[in-house]
Every structure is written in C-alpha cells, then in structure tokens.
N, C-alpha and C positions, 0 to 999 in steps of 0.2 A: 735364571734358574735352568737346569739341565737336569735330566732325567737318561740316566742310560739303563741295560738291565739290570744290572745289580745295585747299582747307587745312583741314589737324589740329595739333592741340597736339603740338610737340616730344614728343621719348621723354624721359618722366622722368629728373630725376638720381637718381643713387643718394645714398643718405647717408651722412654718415661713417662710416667702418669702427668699429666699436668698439676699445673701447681696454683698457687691464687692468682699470679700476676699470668697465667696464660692460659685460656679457655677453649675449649673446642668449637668449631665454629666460626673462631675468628681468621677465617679468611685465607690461613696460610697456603701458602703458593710453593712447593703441592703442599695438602695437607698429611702431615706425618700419621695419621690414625688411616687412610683413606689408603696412604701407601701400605701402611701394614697389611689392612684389613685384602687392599689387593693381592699382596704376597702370598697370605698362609691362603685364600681360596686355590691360587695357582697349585702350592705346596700341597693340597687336598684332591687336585685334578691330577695331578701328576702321581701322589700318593697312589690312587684309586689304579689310574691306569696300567701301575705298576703292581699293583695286586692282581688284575685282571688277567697282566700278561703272564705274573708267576704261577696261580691256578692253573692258566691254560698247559702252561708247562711243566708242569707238574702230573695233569690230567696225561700228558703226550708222553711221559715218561714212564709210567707206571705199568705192568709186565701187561700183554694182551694186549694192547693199542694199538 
C-alpha cells in the first residue's frame, strides 16, 4: 500500500466468508482473515495520516497564516 498526498489505496475487500467445509482457525498459512484484518488497520494508519496532513494544510493555507 502507498499513501501519497492526495491518493491512497482503496479500503481492502474482505474475503469470502467461509463456508462449512472451511473454518477459521484452521491453520492456514497465512491465514486470509489475519491478512485482511492486517490491510484495512494499515489502510486506517495511512487514512488518519492522510487527514492529519490535509488539516495541517488546509490550517497553512487559509488567509492570515
């Protein structure tokens, strides 16, 4: 994922729900919930960041500053 000032990568999709014959937990290497789950937090760091930085500039542009 990459983050520049103006654009970020989409919020991940999630992945198929499991089904009967496949459970969470079972082991997989990596596990597909665990990759999601790491994506959309990065996607939330990156988010934030990127809000952080457009207030500031926003804050820096505005007349009298």
């Amino acid at each position: 994922m990459s983050v520049t000032d103006d654009v970020f990568d989409p919020m991940p999709e999630a992945p198929e729900a499991p089904t009967d014959d496949m459970c969470c937990g079972s082991g997989c290497d990596p596990c597909v919930w665990d990759t999601y789950n790491a994506a959309v937090q990065l996607y939330r760091r990156q988010l934030a960041d990127w809000q952080a930085r457009e207030a500031a500039r926003q804050a820096a542009a505005k007349p009298g500053n």
